[in-house]
Every structure is written in C-alpha cells, then in structure tokens.
C-alpha positions as CSV (number, residue, x, y, z in Angstrom):
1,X,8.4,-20.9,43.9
2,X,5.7,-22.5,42.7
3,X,4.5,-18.9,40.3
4,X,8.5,-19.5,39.0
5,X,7.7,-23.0,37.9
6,X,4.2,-22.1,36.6
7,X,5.5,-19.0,34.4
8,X,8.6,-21.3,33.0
9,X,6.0,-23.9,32.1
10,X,3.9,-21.8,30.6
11,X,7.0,-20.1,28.6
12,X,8.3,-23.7,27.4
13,X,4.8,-24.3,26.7
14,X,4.2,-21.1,24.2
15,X,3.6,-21.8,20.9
16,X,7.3,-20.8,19.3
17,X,5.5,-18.7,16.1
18,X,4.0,-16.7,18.3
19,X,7.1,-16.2,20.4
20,X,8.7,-15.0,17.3
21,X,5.9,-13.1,16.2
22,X,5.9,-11.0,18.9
23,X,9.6,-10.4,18.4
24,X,9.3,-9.9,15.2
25,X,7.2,-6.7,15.7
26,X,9.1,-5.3,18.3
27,X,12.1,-5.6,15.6
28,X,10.0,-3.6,12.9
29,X,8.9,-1.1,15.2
30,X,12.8,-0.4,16.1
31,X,13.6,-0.5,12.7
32,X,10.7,1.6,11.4
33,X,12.0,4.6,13.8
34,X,15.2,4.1,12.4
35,X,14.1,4.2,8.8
36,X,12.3,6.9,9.5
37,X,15.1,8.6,11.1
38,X,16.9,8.0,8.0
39,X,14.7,8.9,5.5
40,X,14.2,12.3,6.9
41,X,18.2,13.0,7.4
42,X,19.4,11.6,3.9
43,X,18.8,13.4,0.4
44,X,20.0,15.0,-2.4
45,X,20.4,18.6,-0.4
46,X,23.4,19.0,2.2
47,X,20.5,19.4,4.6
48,X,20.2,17.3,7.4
49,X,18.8,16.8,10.4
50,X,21.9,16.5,12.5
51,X,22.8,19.9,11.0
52,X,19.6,22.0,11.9
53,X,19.8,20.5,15.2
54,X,23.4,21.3,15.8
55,X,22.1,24.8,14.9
56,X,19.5,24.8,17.3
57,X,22.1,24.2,19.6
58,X,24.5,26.8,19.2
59,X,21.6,29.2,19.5
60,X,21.8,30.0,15.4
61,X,19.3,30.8,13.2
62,X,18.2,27.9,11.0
63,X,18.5,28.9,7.1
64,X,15.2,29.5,5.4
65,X,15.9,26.7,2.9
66,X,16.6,23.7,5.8
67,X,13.5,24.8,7.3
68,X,11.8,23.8,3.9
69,X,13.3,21.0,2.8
70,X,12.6,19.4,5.9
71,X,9.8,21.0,7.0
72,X,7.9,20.8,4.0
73,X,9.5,17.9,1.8
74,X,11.2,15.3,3.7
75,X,9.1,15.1,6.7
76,X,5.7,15.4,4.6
77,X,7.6,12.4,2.4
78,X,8.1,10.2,5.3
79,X,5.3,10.2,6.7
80,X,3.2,9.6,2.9
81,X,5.9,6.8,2.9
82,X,4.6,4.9,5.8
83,X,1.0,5.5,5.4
84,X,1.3,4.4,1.5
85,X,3.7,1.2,2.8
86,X,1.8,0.4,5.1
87,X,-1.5,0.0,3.2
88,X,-0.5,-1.5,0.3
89,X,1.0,-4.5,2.7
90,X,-2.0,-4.8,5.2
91,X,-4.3,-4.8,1.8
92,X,-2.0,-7.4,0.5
93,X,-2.3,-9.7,3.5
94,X,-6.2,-9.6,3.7
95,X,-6.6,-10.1,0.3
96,X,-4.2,-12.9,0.3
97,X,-6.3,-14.4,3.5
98,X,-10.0,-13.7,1.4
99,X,-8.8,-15.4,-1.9
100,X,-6.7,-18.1,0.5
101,X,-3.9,-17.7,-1.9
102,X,-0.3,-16.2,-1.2
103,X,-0.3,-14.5,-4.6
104,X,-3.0,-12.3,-4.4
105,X,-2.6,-8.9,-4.2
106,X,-5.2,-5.2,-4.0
107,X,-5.3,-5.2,-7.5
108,X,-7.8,-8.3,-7.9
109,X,-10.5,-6.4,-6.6
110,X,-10.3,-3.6,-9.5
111,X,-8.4,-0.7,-7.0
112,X,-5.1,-0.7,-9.4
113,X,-7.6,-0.7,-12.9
114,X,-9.6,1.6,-12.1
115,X,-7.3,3.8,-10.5
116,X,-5.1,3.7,-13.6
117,X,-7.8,4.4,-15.9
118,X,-8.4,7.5,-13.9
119,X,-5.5,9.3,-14.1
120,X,-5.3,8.3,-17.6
121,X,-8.8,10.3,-18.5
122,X,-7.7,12.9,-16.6
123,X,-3.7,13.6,-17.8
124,X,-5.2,13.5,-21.6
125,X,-8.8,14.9,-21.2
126,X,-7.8,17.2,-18.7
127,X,-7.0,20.0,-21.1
128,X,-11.3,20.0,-22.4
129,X,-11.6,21.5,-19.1
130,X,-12.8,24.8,-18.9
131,X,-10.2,26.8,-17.4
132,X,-12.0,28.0,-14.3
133,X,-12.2,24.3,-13.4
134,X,-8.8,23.6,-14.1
135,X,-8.2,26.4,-11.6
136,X,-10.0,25.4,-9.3
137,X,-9.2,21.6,-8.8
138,X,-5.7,22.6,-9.5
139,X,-2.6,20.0,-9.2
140,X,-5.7,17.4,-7.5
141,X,-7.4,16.3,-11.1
142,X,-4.9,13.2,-11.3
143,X,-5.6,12.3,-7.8
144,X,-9.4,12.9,-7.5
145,X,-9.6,11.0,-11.2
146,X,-7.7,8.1,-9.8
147,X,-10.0,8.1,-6.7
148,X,-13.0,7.7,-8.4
149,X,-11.7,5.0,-10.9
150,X,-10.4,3.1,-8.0
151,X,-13.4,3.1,-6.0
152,X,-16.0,3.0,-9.1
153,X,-14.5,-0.3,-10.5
154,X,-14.4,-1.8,-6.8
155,X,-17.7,-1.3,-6.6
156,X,-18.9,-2.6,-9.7
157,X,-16.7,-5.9,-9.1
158,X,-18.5,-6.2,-6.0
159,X,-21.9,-5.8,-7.5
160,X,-20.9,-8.3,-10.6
161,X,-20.0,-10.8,-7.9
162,X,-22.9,-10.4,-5.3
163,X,-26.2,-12.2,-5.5
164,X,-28.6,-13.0,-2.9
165,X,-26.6,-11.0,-0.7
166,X,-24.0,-13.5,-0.7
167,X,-20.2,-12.5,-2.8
168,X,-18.4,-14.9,-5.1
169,X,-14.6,-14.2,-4.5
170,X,-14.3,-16.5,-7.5
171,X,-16.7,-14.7,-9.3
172,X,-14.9,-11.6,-8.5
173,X,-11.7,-13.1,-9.6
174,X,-12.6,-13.6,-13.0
175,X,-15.2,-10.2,-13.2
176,X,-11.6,-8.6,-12.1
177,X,-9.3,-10.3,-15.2
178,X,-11.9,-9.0,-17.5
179,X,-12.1,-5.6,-16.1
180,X,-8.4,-5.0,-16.4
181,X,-8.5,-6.5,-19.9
182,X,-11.7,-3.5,-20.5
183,X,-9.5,-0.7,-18.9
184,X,-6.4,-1.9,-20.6
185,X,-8.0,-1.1,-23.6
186,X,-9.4,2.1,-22.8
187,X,-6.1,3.1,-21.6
188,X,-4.8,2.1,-24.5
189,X,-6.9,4.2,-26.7
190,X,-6.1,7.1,-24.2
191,X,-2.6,6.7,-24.6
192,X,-2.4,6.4,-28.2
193,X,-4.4,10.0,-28.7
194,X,-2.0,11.8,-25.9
195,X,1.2,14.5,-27.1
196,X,4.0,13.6,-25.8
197,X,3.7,16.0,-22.4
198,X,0.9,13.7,-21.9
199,X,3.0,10.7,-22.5
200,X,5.6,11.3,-19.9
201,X,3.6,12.3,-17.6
202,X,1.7,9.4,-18.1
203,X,5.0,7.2,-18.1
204,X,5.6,9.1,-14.9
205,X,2.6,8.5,-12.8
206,X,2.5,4.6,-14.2
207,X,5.7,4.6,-12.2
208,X,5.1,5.6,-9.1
209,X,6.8,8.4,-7.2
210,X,6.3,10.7,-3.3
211,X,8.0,13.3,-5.0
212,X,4.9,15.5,-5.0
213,X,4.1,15.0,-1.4
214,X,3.3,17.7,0.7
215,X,1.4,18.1,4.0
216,X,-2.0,18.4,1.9
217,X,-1.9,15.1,0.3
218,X,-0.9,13.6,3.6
219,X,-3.9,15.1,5.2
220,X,-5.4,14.2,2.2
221,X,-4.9,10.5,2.4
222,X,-4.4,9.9,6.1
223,X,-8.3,9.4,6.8
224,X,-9.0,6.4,4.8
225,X,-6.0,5.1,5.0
226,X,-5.7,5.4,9.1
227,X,-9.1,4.1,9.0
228,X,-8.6,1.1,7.3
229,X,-5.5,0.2,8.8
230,X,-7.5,0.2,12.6
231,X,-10.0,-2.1,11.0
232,X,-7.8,-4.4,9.4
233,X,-6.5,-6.2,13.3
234,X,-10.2,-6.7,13.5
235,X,-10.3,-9.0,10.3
236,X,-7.5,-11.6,11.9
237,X,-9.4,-14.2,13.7
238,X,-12.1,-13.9,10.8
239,X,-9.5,-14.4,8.0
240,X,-8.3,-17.3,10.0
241,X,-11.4,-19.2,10.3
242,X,-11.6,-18.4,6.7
243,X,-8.5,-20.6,5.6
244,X,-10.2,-23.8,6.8
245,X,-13.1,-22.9,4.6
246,X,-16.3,-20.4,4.3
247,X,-18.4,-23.7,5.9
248,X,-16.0,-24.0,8.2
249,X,-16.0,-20.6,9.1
250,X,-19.5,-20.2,9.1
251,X,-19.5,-23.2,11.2
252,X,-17.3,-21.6,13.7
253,X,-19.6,-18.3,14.2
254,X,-17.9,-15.9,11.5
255,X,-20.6,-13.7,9.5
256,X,-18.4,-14.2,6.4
257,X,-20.8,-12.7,4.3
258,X,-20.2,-9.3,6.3
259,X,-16.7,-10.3,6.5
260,X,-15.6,-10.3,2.6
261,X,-17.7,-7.2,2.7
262,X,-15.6,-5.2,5.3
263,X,-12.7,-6.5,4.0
264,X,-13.2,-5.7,0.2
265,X,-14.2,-2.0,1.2
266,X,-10.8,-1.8,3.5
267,X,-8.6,-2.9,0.6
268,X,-10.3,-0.7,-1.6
269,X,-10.6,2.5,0.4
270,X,-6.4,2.1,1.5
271,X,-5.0,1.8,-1.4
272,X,-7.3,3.0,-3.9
273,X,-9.3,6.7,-2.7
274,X,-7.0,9.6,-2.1
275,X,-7.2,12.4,-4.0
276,X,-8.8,13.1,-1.2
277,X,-7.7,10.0,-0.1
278,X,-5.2,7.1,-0.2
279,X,-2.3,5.2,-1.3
280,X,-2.7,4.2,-5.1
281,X,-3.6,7.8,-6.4
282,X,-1.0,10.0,-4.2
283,X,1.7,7.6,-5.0
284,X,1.0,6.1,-8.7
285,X,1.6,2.4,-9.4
286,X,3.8,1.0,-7.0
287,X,4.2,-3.1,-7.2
288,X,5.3,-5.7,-5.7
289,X,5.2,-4.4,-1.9
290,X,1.2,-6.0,-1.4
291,X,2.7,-9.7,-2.7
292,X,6.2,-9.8,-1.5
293,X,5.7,-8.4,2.6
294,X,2.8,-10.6,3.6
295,X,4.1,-13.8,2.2
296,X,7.6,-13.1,3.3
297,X,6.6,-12.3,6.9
298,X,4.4,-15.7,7.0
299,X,8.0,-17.0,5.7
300,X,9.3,-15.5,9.1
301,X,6.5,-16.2,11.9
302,X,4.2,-17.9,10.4
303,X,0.0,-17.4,8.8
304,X,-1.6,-16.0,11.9
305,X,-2.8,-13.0,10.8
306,X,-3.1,-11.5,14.4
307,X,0.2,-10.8,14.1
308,X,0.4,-10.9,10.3
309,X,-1.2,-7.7,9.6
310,X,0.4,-5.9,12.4
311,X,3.7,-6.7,11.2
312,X,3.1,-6.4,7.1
313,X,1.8,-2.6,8.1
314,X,5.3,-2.0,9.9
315,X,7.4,-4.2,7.5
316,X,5.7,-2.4,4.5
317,X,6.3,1.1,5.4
318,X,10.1,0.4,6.2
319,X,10.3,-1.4,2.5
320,X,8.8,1.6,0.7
321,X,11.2,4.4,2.9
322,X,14.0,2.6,1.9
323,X,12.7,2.3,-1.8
324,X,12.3,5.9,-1.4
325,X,15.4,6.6,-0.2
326,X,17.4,4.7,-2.7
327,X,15.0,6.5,-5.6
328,X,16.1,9.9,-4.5
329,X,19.7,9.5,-4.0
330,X,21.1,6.9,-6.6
331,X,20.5,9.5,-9.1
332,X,21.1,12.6,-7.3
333,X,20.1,15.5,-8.0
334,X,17.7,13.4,-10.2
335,X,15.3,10.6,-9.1
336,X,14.6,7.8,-9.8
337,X,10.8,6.4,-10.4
338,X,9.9,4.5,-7.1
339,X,7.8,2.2,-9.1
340,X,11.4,1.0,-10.8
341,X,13.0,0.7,-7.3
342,X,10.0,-1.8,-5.9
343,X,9.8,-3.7,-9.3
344,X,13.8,-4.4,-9.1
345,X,13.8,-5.3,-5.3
346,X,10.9,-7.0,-5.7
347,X,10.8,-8.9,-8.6
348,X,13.5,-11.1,-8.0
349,X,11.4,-11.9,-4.7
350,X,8.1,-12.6,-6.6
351,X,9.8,-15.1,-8.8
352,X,11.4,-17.0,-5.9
353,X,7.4,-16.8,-4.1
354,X,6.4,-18.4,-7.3
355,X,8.9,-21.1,-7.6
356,X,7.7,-22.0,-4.0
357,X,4.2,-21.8,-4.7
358,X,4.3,-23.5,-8.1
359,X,1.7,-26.3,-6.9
360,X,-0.6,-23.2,-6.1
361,X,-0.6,-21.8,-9.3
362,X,-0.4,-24.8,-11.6
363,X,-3.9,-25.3,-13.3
C-alpha cells in the first residue's frame, strides 16, 4: 500500500515535459520502423517487399531484378536516409544549444561552405586529372573533394576563433559569414568557367539527392557519422548548463572550453566528412532538416536536450525518408531533387520559426 501511494506521488510529481519526452521517443522510434518499412516497399519499380516475401513463401525463386532493387538500391537508400537525417538534426540541435540560438544550424561552422566548394573544384577541375587518377578514385572525387572542403574550412574557423586556448563562438560566427561570402565567390568563378555537363551536374549535387547510394557509401559514411551521433547524448547536461551562460556553466563544473571543442568536431565530422565519410558529401545540400527538427521538437517537449538530441536523431531520419520517398515517386520514373522536397516542406516551417523568434533575430 504504502509503495502504491509512493509510486503515484512520485508519478503526479514528474515533471510533465519529461513525461512527454519520453513518449515522444517511443512515438518516433514506432514511427521510424514504420517509415522505414515504407521506404523500402514503395518506389518507382512494381517491386515490393510484400511481393518477394510472398515469393519466399510459395517456395519461388525471387527474380534477379527484385533481388537488386532491394538488395542493392532501396535498402542501401534507407539506411543512407537515416544515418544522413539523423545527423544533420542531432548537428542542428547542438549547434542551436552552443550558439544559444534556435536558428542556428551545421552550416555556421563552415561544414556546408566548404563542403560546397569542394565538390565544386572537383565537378570542373576534375577533368585536369590524369586519367589513371581518375581511374582510380573513380565515381568518389565529388565525395572525397567535399570531405576535405568540409573539414578544412571547419578547422580553419576553429583556429580563426581560438586564442589562448579559449573559442569565440561569436568570433566564429562572424569568421563563418565571411568564409561563405570567400567560397561563394570562388564558387562563383568555378561555375562561370564550367560546360554545361558541368553545370547540371553541378545544379544537381547543389540539390541534394540518395539516388547514388549504395552499400559503399553507407559503409563509407556510417563511421563518422555513428560516431558522432554516440557522442552527441554526452553533450546534453553540458549544453544545458550552457544556456544559463558560459560563467554559469563554468560555475557549475562544465569544462566548456573542451565542450565547444567536442561539440564543433561532432557537427563537423557528421555532416560534413564522407567521401569516406558523412552526411553533407554522400547526400549534397540538403536544408532545412538541421533548423526545422530541433526547434520543432522543443515546440513539442520542451529544451532539454537529454531528450532533445535523442528525439531530433529519430525525428530527423523519419523527415528525410519521407522526403525521399515523395522525391522518388511524385515524378515517377523520374526524381525529383531531395534538396527541393526539404526546401518546400521546410520553408514554410522556417518562416513560421522566424515569425516566432522575431525578438531573437531583431538587431
């Protein structure tokens, strides 16, 4: 009797955003299998995954061509989906919780820039290649470029904004405006000496796709990005301290100078490395998802980012299959760019964040 009277106490007692937080990830995860489930049985092909099995079942043989278009392109797909979802909206809600601002997003630390300028060198310089290395690094030149764009302007914000061992995230915040506004031009310059192949593929790549995934690039990107996303949870209480203040967090026993570093190199090594590594260069430019899912899930349940970065992981990858989905189908047999999808979902979303966070953003 008196346990009974202790756990209702203790259940009137919990704190109701937590309650809901809870819930809340139990919903994703629940949804998330379903999406997956989805995205792996819908596309453009009669193939299906209620077919094959049926198959299976009757003791058939499975056609040559399910087996591949499942086996090789809509499983590989899905699972690129999540891991590329799911990075961009964990790196959205740390970045959000360093800068203490709802509309930040992975590309204020240079990942998005330099990334960009990187597969820019490489669709129009890629041809000055001597043939055996074009051979060699094969369809990975856009990738690799884009890894080492991402990663080298990431680290050369960092070391603009460090002094004394101690990082400026304001500091940062400007060094990062003026590095888009460099690599903007350089692109620019790119772009205005590429043929039109170049062009397109470079209108292409700008807007994002998984229509080249494969089980390579998944093994490809899974490290970093599997990586950061298990060191992300280990950010929350830090990133909570850190919105009453760095003092007040320092106050409170947080190494926030080790902190903003950790966190920096996560952002930057999920969505930024993958060539041999991660979401940015394996996907092109997708926007919108690193803004819209954090802020909307502390909409939901609240700014504790215990819970926040689980559920922006979960609620990020189900955003982007569905994306997918949509991109692949709408237009069938063609596809439509992801990039679009995200940007027309998404947009509408962003304005509504802005008209709520206009006291934020006013200068």
């Amino acid at each position: 009797m008196t346990f009974a009277l202790s756990h209702a106490a203790s259940v009137d007692n919990a704190d109701p955003r937590e309650v809901r937080a809870r819930r809340l990830t139990l919903l994703l995860i629940a949804a998330l299998v379903v999406t997956c489930g989805a995205s792996v049985m819908f596309g453009a092909s009669g193939t299906s995954v209620t077919k094959v099995l049926g198959q299976l079942w009757r003791g058939e043989e499975i056609a040559l061509i399910d087996q591949i278009v499942l086996l090789q392109v809509r499983i590989p797909r899905m699972v690129l989906g999540v891991l590329v979802g799911a990075s961009l909206a964990v790196s959205g809600a740390v970045m959000q919780g360093l800068f203490r601002n709802p509309l930040a997003d992975p590309g204020l630390v240079g990942v998005s820039a330099g990334a960009s300028l990187g597969a820019i060198t490489a669709i129009v310089l890629g041809g000055f290649l001597p043939a055996a290395a074009l051979a060699f690094v094969g369809g990975w030149l856009v990738p690799a470029a884009a890894f080492v764009g991402g990663w080298g302007a990431t680290m050369a914000l960092y070391a603009v904004a460090t002094r004394s061992g101690r990082t400026s995230i304001a500091t940062m915040l400007l060094a990062g405006i003026a590095l888009g506004a460099l690599t903007g031009a350089i692109s620019g310059i790119l772009v205005y000496r590429a043929n039109d192949n170049q062009l397109r593929d470079l209108t292409f790549w700008g807007m994002g796709s998984l229509a080249g995934a494969n089980w390579p690039k998944v093994l490809s990107a899974a490290p970093l990005i599997v990586i950061a996303l298990a060191v992300a949870p280990f950010l929350a209480r830090s990133l909570n301290a850190l919105a009453l203040g760095e003092a007040a967090a320092a106050h409170m026993g947080i190494p926030v100078q080790k902190m903003k570093s950790v966190a920096i190199l996560t952002v930057a090594g999920a969505t930024g490395a993958a060539g041999g590594g991660a979401a940015v260069a394996v996907s092109g430019g997708i926007g919108f998802i690193g803004i819209v899912v954090p802020h909307l899930l502390r909409l939901a349940a609240g700014p504790d980012h215990r819970h926040l970065l689980v559920n922006a992981g979960l609620l990020g990858a189900i955003v982007l299959l569905l994306a997918d989905m949509i991109s692949r189908t709408i237009v069938a047999p063609a596809e439509l760019p992801l990039g679009i999808v995200t940007a027309v979902l998404g947009g509408p979303v962003f304005l509504w964040v802005l008209l709520r966070q206009r006291g934020v953003v006013d200068l």
